[in-house]
C-alpha positions in Angstrom: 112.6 77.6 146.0 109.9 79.2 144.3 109.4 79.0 140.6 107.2 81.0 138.5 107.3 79.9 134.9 103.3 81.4 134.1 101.1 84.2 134.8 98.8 81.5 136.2 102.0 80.3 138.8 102.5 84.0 139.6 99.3 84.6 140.5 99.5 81.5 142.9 102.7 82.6 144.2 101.1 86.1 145.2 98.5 84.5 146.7 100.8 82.4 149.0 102.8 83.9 152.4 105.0 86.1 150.3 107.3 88.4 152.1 105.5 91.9 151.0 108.8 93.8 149.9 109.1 90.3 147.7 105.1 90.4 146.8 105.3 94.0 145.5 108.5 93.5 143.3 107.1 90.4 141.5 103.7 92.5 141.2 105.8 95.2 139.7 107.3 93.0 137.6 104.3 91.0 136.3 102.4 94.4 135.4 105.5 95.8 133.7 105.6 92.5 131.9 102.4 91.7 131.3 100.7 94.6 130.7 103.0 96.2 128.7 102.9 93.2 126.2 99.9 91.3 126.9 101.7 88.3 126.7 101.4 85.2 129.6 104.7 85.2 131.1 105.5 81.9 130.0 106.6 83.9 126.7 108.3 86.2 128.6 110.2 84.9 132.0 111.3 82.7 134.4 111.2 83.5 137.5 113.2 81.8 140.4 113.4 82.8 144.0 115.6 81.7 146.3 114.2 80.2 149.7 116.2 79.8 152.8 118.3 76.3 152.3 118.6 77.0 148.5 121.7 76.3 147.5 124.2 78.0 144.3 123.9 74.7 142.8 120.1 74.0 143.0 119.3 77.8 142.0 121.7 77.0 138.9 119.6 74.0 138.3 116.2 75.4 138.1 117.1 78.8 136.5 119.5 76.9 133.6 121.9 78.7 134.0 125.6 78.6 135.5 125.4 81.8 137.7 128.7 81.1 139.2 129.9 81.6 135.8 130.3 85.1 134.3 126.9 85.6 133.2 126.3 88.7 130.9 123.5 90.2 133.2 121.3 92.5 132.1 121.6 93.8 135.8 121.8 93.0 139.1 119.7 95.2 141.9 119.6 95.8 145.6 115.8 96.2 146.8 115.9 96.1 150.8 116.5 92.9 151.7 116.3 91.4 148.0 118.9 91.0 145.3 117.3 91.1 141.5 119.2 89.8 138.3 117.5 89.4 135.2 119.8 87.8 132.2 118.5 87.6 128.8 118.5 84.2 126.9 117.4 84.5 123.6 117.2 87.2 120.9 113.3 87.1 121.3 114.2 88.5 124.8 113.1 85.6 126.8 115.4 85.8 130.1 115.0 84.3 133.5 114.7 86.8 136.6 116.4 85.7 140.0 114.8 87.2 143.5 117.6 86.1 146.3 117.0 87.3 149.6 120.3 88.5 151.1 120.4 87.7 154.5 122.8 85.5 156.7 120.4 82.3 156.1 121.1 82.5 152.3 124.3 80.2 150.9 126.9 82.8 150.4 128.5 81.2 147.2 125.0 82.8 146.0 125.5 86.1 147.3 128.7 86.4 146.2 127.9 85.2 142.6 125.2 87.9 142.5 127.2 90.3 144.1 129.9 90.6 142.1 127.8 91.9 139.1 125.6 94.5 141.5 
């Protein structure tokens, strides 16, 4: 599991062996985040992405938050081979963003709790 809770740990995480469909959606995100505000994105975000082996349980863990559970998402969006879903936290709009590839190697109780908001 990857977890990006900085504009110092995303720029580590985009220079590690990213997929590239994954590298240019957290590059889109960062500069829409970022750039936009000027804020680090430790104000802003955090960002978890799921890794083959990740389970429901240990994604809940390190996001904070019960995504089995209902969650209000703010949405939840097919990229290729990526799932995105962003939920807001706090009224100063802190959220956390989730990146889950789906594939057969991912734990389907994720999936399915992602895929029932998309």
């Amino acid at each position: 599991m990857l977890s990006i809770r900085s504009s110092a740990d995303m720029e580590e995480a985009l220079g590690s062996l990213l997929d590239p469909a994954l590298r240019a959606l957290l590059t889109e995100r960062r500069d829409q985040l970022v750039e936009n505000t000027g804020l680090d994105l430790a104000d802003l975000v955090h960002i978890v992405v799921a890794q083959r082996g990740d389970t429901l349980a240990a994604v809940e863990a390190e996001a904070g938050v019960p995504i089995a559970e209902d969650l209000p998402f703010e949405w939840v969006q097919r990229h290729g081979r990526w799932l995105e879903a962003v939920v807001i936290l706090s009224d100063d709009g802190f959220g956390v963003a989730l990146f889950v590839p789906d594939c057969v190697t991912t734990d389907p109780a994720l999936l399915l709790a992602l895929l029932a908001h998309a």
